[in-house]
C-alpha positions as CSV (number, residue, x, y, z in Angstrom):
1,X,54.3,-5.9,-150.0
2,X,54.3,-3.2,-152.6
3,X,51.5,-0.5,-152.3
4,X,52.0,0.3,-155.6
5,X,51.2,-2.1,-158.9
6,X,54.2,-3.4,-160.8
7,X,53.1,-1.9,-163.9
8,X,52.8,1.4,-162.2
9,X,56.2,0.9,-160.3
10,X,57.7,0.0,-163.9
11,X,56.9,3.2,-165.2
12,X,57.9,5.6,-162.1
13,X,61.6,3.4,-162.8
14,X,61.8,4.2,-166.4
15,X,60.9,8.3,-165.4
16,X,63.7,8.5,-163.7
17,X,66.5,10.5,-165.1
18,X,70.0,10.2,-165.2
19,X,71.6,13.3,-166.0
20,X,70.4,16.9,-165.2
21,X,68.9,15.8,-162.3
22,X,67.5,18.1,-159.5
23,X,70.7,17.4,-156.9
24,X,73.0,18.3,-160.1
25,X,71.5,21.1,-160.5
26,X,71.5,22.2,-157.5
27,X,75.4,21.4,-157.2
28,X,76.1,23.4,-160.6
29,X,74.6,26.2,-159.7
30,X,76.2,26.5,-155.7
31,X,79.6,26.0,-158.2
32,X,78.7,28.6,-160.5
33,X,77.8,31.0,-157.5
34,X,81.3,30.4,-156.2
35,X,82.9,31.4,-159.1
36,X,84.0,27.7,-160.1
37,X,83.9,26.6,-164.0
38,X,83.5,22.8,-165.4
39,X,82.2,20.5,-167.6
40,X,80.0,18.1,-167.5
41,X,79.7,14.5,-167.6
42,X,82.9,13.9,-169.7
43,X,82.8,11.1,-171.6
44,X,86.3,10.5,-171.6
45,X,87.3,9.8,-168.2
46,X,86.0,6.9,-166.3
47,X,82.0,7.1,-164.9
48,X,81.9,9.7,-166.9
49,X,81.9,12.5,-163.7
50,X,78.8,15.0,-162.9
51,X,81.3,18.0,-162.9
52,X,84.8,18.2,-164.1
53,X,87.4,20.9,-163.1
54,X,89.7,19.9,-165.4
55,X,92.4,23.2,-164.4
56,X,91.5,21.5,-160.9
57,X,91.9,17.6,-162.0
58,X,88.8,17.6,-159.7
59,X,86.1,15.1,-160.9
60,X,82.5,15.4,-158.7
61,X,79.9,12.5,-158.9
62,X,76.7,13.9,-157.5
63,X,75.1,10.2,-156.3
64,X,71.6,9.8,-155.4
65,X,71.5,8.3,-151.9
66,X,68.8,5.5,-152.7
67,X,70.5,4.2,-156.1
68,X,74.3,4.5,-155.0
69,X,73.8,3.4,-151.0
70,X,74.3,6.5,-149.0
71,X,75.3,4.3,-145.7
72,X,73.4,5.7,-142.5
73,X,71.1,7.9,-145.1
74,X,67.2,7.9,-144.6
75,X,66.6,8.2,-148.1
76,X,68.7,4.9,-148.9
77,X,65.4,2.3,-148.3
78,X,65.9,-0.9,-149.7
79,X,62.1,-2.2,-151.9
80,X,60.3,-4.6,-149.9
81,X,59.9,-6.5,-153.2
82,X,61.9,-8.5,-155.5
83,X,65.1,-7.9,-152.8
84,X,67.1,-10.1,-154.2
85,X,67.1,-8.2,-157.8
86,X,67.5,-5.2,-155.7
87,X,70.3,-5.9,-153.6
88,X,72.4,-7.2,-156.6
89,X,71.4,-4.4,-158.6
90,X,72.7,-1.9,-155.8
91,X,75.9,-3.9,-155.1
92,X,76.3,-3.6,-158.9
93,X,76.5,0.4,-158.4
94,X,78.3,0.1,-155.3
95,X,80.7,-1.7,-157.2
96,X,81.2,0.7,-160.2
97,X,81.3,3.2,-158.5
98,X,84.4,2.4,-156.3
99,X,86.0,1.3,-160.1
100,X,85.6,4.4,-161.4
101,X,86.5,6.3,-158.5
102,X,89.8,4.7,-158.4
103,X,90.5,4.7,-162.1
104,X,90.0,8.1,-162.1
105,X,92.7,8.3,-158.8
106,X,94.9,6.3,-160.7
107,X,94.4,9.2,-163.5
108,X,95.7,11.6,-160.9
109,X,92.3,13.3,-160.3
110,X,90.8,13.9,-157.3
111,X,87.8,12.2,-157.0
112,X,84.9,14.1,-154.6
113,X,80.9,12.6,-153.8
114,X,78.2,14.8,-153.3
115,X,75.3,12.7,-152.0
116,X,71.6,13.7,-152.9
117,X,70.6,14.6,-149.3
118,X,74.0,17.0,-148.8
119,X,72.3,19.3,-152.0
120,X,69.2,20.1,-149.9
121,X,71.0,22.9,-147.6
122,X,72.5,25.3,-149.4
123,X,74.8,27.0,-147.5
124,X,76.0,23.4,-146.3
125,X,76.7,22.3,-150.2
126,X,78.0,26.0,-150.7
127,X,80.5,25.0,-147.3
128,X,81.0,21.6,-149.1
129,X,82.2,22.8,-152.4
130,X,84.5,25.1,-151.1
131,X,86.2,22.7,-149.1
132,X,86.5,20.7,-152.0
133,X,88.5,23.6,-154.7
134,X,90.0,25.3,-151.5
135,X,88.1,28.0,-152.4
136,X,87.8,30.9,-149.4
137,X,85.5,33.6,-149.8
């Protein structure tokens, strides 16, 4: 059972944002530190990608571990409500997702996933990125 009315859980859904979220943010600025420039969420490629190196062909989607299914992740909890909404809704992301990911592959980019919980340690999403461009510094 929900601890938390359905009006009230309506309106902690809708305050969630999409873009310029905390994790992006935190995997911009670990770029920018490293030296790496891109764009952001461009419209014209498929899923339209958190960061784009387009010198690179290097699209990053930075995926929040409870809305896109980080597998093994503590912070990907499944509602106790309504599951069968839930789980289509998630297998919905799952699904567009792995589209977009392979249109953009098919596009010759190289597609990368930063999940929420990897942005908490810098160093580690610092590491991350770097492996990522090929950057050594």
């Amino acid at each position: 059972m929900d601890r938390v009315s359905s009006d009230r859980r309506s309106e902690n859904m809708r305050r969630i944002k999409n873009k310029a979220t905390v994790p992006e943010i935190a995997v911009r600025q670990a770029a920018y530190a490293l030296g790496l420039r891109f764009r952001l969420n461009r419209k014209d490629l498929p899923g339209k990608p958190d960061l784009v190196m387009p010198g690179r062909r290097i699209a990053i989607f930075v995926h929040g571990c409870f809305w896109h299914r980080h597998t093994n992740c503590p912070n990907c909890t499944t509602p106790q409500t309504r599951m069968e909404f839930w789980n289509s809704k998630f297998a919905a992301n799952v699904a567009r997702d792995a589209r977009c990911e392979q249109a953009l592959r098919d596009l010759g980019w190289q597609v990368e996933v930063i999940w929420e919980c990897e942005t908490k340690d810098r160093s580690r999403l610092t590491d991350r990125l770097r492996s990522i461009v090929g950057v050594t510094m």
